[in-house]
C-alpha positions in Angstrom: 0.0 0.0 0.0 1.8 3.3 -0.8 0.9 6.7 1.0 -1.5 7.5 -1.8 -4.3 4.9 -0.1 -3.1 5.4 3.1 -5.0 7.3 6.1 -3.7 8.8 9.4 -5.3 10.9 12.2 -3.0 13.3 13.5 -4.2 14.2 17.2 -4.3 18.0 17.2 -5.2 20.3 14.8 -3.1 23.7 16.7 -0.9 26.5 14.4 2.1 24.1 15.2 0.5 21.7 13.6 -0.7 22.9 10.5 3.0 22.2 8.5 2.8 18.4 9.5 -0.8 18.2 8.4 0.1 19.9 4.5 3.1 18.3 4.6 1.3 14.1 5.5 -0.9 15.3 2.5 1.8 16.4 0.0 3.4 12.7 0.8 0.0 11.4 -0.6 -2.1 10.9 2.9 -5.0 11.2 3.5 -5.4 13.1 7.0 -8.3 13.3 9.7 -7.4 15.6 12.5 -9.1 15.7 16.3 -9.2 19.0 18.4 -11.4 20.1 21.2 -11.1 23.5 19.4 -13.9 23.9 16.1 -11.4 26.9 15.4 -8.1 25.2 15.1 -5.7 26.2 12.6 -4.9 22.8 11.3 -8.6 21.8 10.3 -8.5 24.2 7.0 -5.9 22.0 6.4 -6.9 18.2 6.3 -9.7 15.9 4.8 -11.8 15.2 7.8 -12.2 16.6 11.7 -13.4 15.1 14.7 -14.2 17.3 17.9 -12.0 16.0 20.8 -10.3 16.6 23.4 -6.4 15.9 22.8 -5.9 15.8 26.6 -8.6 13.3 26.9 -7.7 9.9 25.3 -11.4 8.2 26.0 -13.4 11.1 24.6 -11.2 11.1 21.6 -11.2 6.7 21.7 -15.1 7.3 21.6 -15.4 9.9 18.8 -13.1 8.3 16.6 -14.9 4.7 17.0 -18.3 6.9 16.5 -16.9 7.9 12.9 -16.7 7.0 9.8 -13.5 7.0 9.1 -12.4 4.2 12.3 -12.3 1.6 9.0 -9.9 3.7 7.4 -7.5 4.8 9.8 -3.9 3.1 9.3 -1.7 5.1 11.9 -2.1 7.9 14.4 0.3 10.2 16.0 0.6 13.7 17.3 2.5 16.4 16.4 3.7 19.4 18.5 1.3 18.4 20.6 1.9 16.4 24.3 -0.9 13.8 23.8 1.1 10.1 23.7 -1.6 8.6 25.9 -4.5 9.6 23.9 -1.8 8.5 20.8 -2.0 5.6 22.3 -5.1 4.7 23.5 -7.2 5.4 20.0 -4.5 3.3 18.3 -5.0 0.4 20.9 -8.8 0.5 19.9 -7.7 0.2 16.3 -5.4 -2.3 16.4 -2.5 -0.4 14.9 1.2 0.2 15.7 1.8 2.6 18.9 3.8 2.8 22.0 1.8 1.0 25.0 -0.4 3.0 26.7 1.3 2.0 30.2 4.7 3.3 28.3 2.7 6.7 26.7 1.5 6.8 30.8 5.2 6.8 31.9 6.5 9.6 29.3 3.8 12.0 30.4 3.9 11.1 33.9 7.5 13.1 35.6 7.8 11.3 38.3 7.1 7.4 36.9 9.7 8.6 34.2 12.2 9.3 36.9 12.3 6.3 38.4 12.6 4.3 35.4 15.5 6.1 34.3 16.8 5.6 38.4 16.1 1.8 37.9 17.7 1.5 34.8 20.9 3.4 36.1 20.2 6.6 33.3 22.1 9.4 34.6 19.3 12.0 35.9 18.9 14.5 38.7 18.6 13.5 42.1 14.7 13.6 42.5 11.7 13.2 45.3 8.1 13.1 45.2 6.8 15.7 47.3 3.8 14.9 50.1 3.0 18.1 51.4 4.1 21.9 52.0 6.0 20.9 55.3 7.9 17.7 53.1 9.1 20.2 50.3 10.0 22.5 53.4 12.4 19.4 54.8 13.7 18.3 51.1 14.6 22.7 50.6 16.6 22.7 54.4 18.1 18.9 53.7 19.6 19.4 50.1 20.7 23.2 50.5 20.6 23.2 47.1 18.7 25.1 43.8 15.8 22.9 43.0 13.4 22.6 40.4 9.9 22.0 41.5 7.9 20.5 38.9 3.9 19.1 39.3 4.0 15.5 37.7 1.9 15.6 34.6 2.1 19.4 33.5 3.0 20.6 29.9 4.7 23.4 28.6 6.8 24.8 32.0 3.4 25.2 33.5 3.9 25.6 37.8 7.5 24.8 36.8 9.6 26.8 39.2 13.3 27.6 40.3 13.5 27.6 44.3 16.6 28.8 46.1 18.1 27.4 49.3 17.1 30.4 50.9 13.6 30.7 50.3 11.5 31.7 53.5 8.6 29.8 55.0 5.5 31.9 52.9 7.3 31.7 49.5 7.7 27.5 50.2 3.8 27.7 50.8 3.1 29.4 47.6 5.4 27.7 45.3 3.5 24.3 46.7 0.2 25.8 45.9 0.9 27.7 42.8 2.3 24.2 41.3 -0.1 21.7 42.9 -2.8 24.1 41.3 -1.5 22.7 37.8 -1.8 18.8 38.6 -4.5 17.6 37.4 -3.2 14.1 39.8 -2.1 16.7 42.4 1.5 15.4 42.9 4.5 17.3 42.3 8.3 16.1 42.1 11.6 18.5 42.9 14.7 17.5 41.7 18.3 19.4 42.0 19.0 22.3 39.5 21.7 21.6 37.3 24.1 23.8 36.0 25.5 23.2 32.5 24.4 23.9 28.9 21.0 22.4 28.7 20.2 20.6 25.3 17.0 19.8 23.6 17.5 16.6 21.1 15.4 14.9 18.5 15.4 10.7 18.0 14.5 8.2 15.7 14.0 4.7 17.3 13.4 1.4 15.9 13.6 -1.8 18.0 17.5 -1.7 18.6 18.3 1.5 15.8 18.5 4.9 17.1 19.5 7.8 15.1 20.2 10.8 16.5 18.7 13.5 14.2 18.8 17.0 15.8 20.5 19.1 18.8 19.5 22.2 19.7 21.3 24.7 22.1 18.5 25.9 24.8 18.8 29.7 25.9 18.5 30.7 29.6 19.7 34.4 29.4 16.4 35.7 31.3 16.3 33.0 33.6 16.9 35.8 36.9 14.1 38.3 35.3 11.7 35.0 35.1 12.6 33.8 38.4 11.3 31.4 40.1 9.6 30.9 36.7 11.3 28.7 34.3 11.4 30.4 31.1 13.3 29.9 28.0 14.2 32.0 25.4 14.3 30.2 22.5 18.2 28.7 21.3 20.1 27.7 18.6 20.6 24.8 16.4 22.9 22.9 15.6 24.7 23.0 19.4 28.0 24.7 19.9 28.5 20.7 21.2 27.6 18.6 18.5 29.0 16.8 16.9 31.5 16.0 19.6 28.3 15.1 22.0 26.3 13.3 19.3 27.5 10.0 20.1 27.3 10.4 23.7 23.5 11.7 23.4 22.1 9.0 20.7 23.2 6.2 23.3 21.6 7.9 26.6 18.3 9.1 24.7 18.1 5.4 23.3 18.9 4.0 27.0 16.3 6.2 28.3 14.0 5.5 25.8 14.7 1.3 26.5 13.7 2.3 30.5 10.5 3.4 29.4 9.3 0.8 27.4 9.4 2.8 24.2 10.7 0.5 21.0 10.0 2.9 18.1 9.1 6.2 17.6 10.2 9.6 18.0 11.7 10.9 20.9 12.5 14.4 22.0 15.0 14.8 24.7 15.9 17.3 27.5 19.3 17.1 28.3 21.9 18.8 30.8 25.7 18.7 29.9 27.1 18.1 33.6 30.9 17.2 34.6 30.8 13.4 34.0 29.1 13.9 30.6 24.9 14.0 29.6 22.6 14.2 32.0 18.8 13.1 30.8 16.2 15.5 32.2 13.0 14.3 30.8 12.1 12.6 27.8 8.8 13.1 25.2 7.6 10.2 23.6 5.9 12.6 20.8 7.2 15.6 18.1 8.5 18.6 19.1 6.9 21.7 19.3 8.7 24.9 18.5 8.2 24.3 14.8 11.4 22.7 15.8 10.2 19.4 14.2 8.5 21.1 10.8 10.8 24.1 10.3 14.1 23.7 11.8 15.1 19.9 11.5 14.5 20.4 7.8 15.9 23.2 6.9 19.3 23.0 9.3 19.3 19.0 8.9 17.9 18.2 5.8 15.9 15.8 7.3 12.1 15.1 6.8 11.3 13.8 10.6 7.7 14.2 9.9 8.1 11.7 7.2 9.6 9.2 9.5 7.1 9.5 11.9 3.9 9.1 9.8 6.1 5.7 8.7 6.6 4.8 12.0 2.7 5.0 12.6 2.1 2.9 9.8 3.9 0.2 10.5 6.5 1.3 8.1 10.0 1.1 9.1 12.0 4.6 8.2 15.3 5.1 6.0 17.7 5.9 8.5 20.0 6.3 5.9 18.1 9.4 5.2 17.7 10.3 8.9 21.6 11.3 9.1 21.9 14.7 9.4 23.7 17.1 7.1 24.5 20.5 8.4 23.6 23.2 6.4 22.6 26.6 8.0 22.4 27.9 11.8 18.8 28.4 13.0 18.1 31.4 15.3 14.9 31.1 18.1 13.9 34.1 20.4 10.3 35.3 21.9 9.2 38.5 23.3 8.5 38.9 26.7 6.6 42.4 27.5 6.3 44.3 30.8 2.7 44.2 32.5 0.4 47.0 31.0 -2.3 47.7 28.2 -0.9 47.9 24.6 -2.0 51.0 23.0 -0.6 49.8 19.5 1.8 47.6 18.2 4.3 48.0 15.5 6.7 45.8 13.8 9.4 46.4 11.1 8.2 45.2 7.8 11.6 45.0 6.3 12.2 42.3 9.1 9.3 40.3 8.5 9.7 40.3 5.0 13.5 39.5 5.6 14.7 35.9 3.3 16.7 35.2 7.1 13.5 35.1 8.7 11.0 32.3 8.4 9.1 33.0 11.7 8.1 36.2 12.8 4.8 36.0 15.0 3.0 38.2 17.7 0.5 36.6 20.5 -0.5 40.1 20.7 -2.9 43.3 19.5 -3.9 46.8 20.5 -6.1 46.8 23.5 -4.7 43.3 25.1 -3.9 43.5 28.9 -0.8 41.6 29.1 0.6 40.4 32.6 3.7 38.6 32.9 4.6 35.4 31.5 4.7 32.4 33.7 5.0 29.8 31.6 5.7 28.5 28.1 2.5 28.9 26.4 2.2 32.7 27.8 5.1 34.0 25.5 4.3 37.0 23.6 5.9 36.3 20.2 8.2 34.1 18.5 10.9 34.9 15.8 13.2 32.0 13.9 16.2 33.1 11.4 18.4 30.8 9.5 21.1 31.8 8.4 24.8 30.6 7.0 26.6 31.4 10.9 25.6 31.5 14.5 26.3 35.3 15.1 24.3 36.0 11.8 21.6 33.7 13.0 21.5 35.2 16.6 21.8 38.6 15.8 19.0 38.9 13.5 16.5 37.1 15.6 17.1 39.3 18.4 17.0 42.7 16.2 13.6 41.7 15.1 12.6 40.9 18.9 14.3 44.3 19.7 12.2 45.7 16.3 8.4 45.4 18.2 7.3 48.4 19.4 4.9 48.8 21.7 3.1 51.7 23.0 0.9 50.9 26.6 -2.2 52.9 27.4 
């Protein structure tokens, strides 16, 4: 069967998505899409919807066996969207290639994850699930260390924060409350702060192959004005480490990939650089986000990840000859972060969005918004991505279009 007479759901139909979804149909799919949303992006885009949750994998297993396209369906995956269980769970129902759900359970679930990396001797951070305000109070005094306090089964850095060995008595109480508040099991995990360069990575596995495919450089230069929130601003890819590192980081992300119970797929990895050599944060058992998947991998690699992954979901075995990646331009990632206030008006430099460098260039923002300050991932206020033939080039034009925006408050 080529792709022509082939048919996959893609679980999520968000702006991130929308690349994947054109891209699936340009290889000859055909491509349903599920969103809670009526208004997502992506459904413009594809042959069928059905309304979903993509954070609930019953209500989507439901719906899907409720349509008429359960018959046709011969792989499902996500992209740029955190939704391996529900992944998972509607491929279950159909019979078709997936991860486990107990393994899709484990890869969204921070603390499970941590202590199949601990029993499975992956390097990682020294870690505790937290019981209570007075227990994180005890872990804080015991370590004396910067920790990370992190609720188990949150996405996108929500109630993710940076917590100092000094922190009094009230600000303990609020960190527990602020973070528990983002649980839906309401259990959180805290884990020592590492210093180091911190890594994102992109994997291919099948049974025993894993191919390394991309490493990106993750910038923390605002990490004090964010503080205790964990933001990042954007990075860079390739990594000022790679290919030195490459080696190094296709064996851990395949070891921690093996401790989870994950035989093939895509995996994206967090990763800290510490004095004995990679240190695995957390892995995803999904795509990207950050258009890192759809925009960057292609264009710095050469590589068509999406590809592999819609092959992966049906049962295809990928070329991993073609998965080798090819260096051939620097990619550039910052987002704006405003100050609190009412914008006024909003203008941007039209010779910078219209710039060849620039392949990104997006606002979360208009005249008249209140904005308050960011706390999280998904509260950013804009994105720009560059690519260009060097680093500094790369770098310094992402951050001249950041520095372009000009906003006037009310």
């Amino acid at each position: 069967m080529d792709n022509k007479q082939k048919t996959v759901l893609i679980i999520g139909a968000g702006k991130e998505a929308v690349t994947g979804i054109t891209q699936a149909k340009e290889m000859g799919y055909t491509v349903y899409v599920s969103d809670g949303d009526l208004n997502a992006p992506g459904i413009a885009y594809a042959d069928g919807f059905i309304q979903a949750s993509v954070y609930d994998p019953q209500e989507t297993r439901q719906a899907i066996l409720g349509h008429d396209c359960r018959d046709k369906i011969d792989g499902v995956l996500a992209i740029a969207c955190d939704a391996p269980v529900t992944v998972s769970t509607v491929a279950k129902a159909l019979n078709l290639d997936s991860h486990s759900v107990e393994t899709a359970t484990v890869a969204t679930h921070k603390l499970l994850m941590k202590q199949a990396f601990h029993k499975a001797g992956i390097p990682t951070p020294w870690f505790r699930a937290v019981e209570s305000i007075g227990h994180l109070r005890h872990l804080i005094q015991k370590e004396q260390k910067v920790l990370v306090l992190k609720p188990v089964d949150s996405r996108g850095s929500r109630g993710v924060l940076r917590l100092l060995p000094d922190i009094s008595h009230e600000e303990i109480t609020w960190a527990y409350e602020l973070s528990v508040s983002y649980s839906g099991a309401k259990q959180l995990i805290v884990e020592h702060w590492m210093d180091g360069p911190q890594l994102s990575t992109e994997s291919v596995i099948w049974d025993e192959e894993s191919q390394l495919v991309a490493v990106a450089d993750r910038n923390y230069d605002q990490l004090e004005n964010h503080a205790p929130f964990i933001m990042e601003n954007g990075g860079n890819t390739p990594s000022v480490h790679s290919p030195q590192i490459d080696l190094d980081l296709n064996e851990i992300i395949a070891a921690a990939s093996k401790a989870i119970g994950l035989q093939r797929g895509t995996v994206k990895g967090d990763v800290v650089i510490g004095p004995e050599g990679p240190v695995v944060i957390e892995i995803a058992a999904r795509l990207s986000g950050g258009y890192f998947c759809t925009h960057t991998i292609p264009k710095v690699y050469g590589v068509n990840l999406i590809k592999a992954a819609l092959e992966i979901c049906t049962g295809q075995k990928p070329d991993f000859a073609a998965l080798k990646p090819q260096i051939r331009c620097v990619q550039g990632n910052r987002h704006l972060f405003l100050k609190e206030g009412v914008i006024k008006s909003v203008q941007v430099s039209s010779e910078l969005v219209d710039h060849s460098d620039v392949a990104i260039f997006k606002l979360n923002i208009k005249s008249g918004d209140k904005i308050e300050k960011a706390t999280d991932h998904t509260q950013r206020h804009g994105v720009v991505m560059t690519f260009c033939e060097t680093r500094k080039k790369a770098v310094e034009l992402a951050e001249r279009c950041i520095d372009s925006v000009d906003i006037v408050y009310g």
